[in-house]
Residue, then its C-alpha position, 0 to 999 in steps of 0.5 A: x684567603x689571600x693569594x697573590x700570583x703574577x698572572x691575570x687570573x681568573x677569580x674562582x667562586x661557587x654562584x648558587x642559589x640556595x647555598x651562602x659562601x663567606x666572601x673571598x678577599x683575592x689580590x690579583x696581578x695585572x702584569x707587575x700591579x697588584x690589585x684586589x677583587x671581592x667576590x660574592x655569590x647570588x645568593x649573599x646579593x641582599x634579597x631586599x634591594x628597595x631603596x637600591x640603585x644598582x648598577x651591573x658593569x662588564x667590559x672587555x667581552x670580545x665577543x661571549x655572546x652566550x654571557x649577554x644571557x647570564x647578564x641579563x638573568x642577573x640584572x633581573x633577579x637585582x630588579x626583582x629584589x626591588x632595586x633600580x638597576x642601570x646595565x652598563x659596559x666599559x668597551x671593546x665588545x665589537x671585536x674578539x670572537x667570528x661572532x662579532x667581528x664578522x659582521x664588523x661588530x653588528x652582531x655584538x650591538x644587536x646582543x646589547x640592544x636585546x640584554x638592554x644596556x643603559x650605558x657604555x664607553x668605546x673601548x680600543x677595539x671598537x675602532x678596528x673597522x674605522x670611524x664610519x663603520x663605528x658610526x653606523x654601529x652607534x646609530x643602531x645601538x639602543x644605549x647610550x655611548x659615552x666618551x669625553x676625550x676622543x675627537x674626530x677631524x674636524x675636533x668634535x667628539x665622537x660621542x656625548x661626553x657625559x650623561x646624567x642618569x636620573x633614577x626613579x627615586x630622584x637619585x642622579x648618577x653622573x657617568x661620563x667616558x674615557x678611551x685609551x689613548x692606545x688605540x691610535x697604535x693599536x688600530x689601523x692609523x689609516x682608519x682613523x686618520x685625522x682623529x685625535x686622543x687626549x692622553x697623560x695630563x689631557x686625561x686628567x684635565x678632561x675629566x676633572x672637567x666632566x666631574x665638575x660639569x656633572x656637579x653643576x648639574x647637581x649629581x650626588x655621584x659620578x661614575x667614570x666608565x673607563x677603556x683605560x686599564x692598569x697595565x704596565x705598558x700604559x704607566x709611563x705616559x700615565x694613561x692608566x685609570x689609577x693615574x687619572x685618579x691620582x691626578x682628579x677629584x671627585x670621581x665616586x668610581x671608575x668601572x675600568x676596561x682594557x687591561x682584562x684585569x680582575x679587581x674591585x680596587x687598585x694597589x692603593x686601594x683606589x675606587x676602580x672596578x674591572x671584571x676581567x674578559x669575555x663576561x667572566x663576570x660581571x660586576x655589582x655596584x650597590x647605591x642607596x638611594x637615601x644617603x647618595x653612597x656606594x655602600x657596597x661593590x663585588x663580582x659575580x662570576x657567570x659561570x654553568x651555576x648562573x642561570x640565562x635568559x631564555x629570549x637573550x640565550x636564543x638570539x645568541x644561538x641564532x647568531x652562533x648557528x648563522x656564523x658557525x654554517x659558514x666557519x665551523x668546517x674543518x679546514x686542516x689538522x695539526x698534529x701539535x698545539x698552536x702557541x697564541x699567548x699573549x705572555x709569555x707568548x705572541x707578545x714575549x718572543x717567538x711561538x710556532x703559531x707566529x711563524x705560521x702566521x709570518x709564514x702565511x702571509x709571505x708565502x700569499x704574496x710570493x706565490x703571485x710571480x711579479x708581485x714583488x719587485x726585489x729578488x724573494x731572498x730581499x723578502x721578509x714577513x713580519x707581524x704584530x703579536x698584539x694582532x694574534x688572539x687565540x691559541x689552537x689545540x693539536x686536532x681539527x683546525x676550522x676557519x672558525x679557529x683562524x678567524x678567532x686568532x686574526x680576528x681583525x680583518x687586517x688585510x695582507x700589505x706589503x712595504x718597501x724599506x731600506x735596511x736601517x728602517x726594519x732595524x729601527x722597527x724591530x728595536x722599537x717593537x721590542x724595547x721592553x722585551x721580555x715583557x709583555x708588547x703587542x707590537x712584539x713581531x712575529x717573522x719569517x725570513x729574517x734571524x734576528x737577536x734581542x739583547x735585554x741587558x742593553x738598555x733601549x735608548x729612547x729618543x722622541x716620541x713618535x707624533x701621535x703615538x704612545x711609543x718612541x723612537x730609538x736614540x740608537x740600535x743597541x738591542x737589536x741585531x740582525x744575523x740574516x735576511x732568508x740565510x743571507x747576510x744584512x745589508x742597512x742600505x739594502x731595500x726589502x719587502x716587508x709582507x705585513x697586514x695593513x695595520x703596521x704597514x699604516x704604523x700602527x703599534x710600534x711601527x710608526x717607521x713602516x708608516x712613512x714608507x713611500x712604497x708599498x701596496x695592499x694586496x687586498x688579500x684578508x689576513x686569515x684568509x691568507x694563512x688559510x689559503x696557505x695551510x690547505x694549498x701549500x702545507x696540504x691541509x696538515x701543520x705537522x711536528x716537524x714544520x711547526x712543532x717549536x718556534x723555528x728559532x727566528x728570534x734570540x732573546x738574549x736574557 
């Protein structure tokens, strides 16, 4: 059956043992890109494999722990069946759940380490604590990271281009890596400074030449692991894995990353893999060793049916136990859900979860009399919808549940900028609205209008970005600073967490601002500080019930 929707969803298929389901072809959306994923069960995986080389991927797994065990079991019952199997990941598994990203990704390598990862890319979120604490992940991390077009400061890549996977049987795999460009606009710059990420036709040039390399080294097929996506917003500067397809030969398939979509080949049915997110499933790639082709690619939903390890189920609880004894306590009710979507959502317009968070962060530096050196009606928040993760339900709010929706770290800054520059950020970080962008604000103390009938006039690229600085303000209007009127020559404060103070996302103007401080104050344990003293532990109806109306978004 085919079905077509406009949403990534989740693919639906019974996994069983003893029981054979016809396989289900389902084209997927991925924002306005249709691709199509094939699924099959367990049991429909050929019960003879000798002779097989498979390889079983994820990406994108942002911290589900309790995956690693399912992915594991599975890995065994191919190898049982007499294949030869390589384990790989397309990247961003360092970030996305307290059971990572509070130990800045250790947890997430040791899981890998203990499941036995053969292979792996970078993936954006793998840079969100800096260069130097990447480094020390990798140098505990047992496989081997690949990435052939990210390079450090002094030019040198952060990892080994490619890797060539020789199997039992002779057969040799190429694989090499490629990392989003985006991530110099989706991680603090400030922790990447001085690093360089190839992006459009440097793509596309770099890994021809990782094909052609692992050709002379005699690989009979190449397999690009990719943190690239399919994603709309990564199209116009042709950072997509498809657009690096189109304009490269010799790729045999991509095993794709980034863009959570689900597919086992793109619109134009081009060789590209993706398993979704958060080890939704995992995907199966069939090799035969005698005539050196894929002869088969599907997914594998992991979901209650999908038997676990015993020893990688453990090390996950034992993960889980240590991190919920700290974050698994209740900090304060909410009598109504918590908006953190992504679209239509945090990044779409404005939800009562974002006002909490621009609230929060606000409220934690004007508390401190002093801190700010224009007067509190000069003050704005703003942060990026990008940076919210997670969607709270109505009841018990736990550290836990902030710490999963500002997941990152970030620490609370402030910046101080003329008018004209906050005019020029929000126009930038809304000029596809009302589509989807992770530099979508959220705000608080500001009433501004986004009219997306006006056309954004696109003037240069930022340097090193992926985004543009406006030509003109022509979407943007400002209606009042804290119910006061606007002024573009007046300065203001802008409360915001470290990573748009730096210019990251679409924020690039914040970045060159002379003045500004960081309060050191983490981001979630600012909104925290802010439900249990100033909101008395209780986020109500009639603070939080709607978005407070901080944004018009005129259609």
């Amino acid at each position: 059956m085919k079905r077509k929707n406009g949403f990534k969803r989740v693919l639906t298929l019974a996994l069983a043992f003893a029981m054979v389901f016809s396989v289900a072809l389902t084209p997927i959306k991925a924002y306005a890109y249709s691709v199509t994923a094939e699924e099959k069960t367990v049991a429909e995986i050929p019960k003879d494999l000798a002779g097989k080389t498979v390889i079983v991927h994820t990406n994108d797994v942002h911290g589900a722990v309790d995956g690693y065990a399912q992915v594991a079991a599975l890995r065994n019952e191919i190898k049982a069946r007499g294949a030869e199997v390589i384990l790989a990941d397309a990247g961003d598994y360092s970030q996305g759940s307290p059971y990572v990203s509070t130990t800045k990704g250790v947890y997430a390598v040791t899981m890998m380490n203990a499941t036995d990862y053969d292979i792996a890319t970078l993936g954006n979120h793998e840079f969100d604590y800096g260069y130097e604490q990447l480094k020390k992940n990798l140098a505990r991390s047992k496989y081997k990271t690949l990435c052939a077009d990210v390079f450090d400061a002094k030019g040198k890549l952060v990892a080994d281009a490619n890797y060539v996977y020789t199997t039992a049987s002779g057969l040799k795999v190429g694989f090499f890596g490629m990392e989003t460009p985006e991530t110099q606009t989706k991680v603090n710059p400030a922790l990447i400074k001085g690093m360089k990420f190839a992006e459009g036709a440097e793509i596309y040039a770099i890994a021809q030449a990782q094909v052609d390399a692992l050709k002379a080294q005699g690989c009979e097929l190449i397999v690009c692991l990719s943190h690239l996506g399919v994603d709309d917003e990564s199209a116009p500067d042709g950072n997509r894995s498809v657009d690096m397809l189109a304009h490269t030969t010799g790729i045999d398939l991509v095993i794709d990353g980034h863009s959570h979509t689900v597919m086992t080949a793109g619109e134009a049915n081009e060789a590209v893999s993706s398993t979704g997110t958060k080890n939704e499933n995992a995907g199966i790639v069939i090799i035969d060793n005698a005539s050196k082709k894929i002869e088969d690619r599907f997914l594998i939903k992991l979901d209650e049916t999908v038997i676990k390890d015993p020893a990688i189920e453990a090390l996950a609880k034992t993960i889980k136990d240590k991190v919920d004894a700290e974050y698994d306590v209740e900090l304060a009710k909410t009598d109504v859900d918590l908006d953190g979507n992504k679209a239509p959502g945090v990044r779409t317009g404005e939800t009562n979860l974002g006002d909490l968070i621009a609230d929060g962060i606000r409220w934690s530096v004007l508390k401190e009399k002093g801190a700010i050196s224009v007067p509190d009606d000069h003050v704005v928040a703003i942060t990026n919808g990008g940076g919210i993760r997670a969607s709270i339900k109505a009841g018990s709010v736990t550290k836990k549940d902030i710490n999963t929706v500002l997941p990152f770290g970030n620490t609370v800054a402030v910046i101080y900028v003329k008018g004209s520059v906050l005019l020029e950020a929000l126009e930038a970080s809304t000029y596809c609205t009302p589509d989807a962008i992770g530099g979508f604000p959220q705000v608080s103390g500001i009433k501004f209008s986004v009219n997306t009938t006006v056309p954004f006039a696109q003037g240069e690229a930022y340097p090193e970005s992926t985004y543009y600085k406006p030509a003109a303000i022509g979407r943007v209007t400002i209606e009042s600073i804290n119910g006061k009127p606007f002024s573009a020559d007046d300065t203001y404060a802008v409360v915001t967490n470290n990573f748009v103070a730096a210019g990251g996302d679409t924020y690039y103007a914040f970045g060159s601002a002379v003045n500004q401080f960081d309060t050191g104050i983490v981001m979630d344990e600012a909104v925290m500080d802010y439900v249990k003293s100033e909101l008395g532990g209780k986020i109500s109806a009639a603070e939080y019930g709607a978005p407070k109306g901080n944004i018009t978004i005129i259609k």
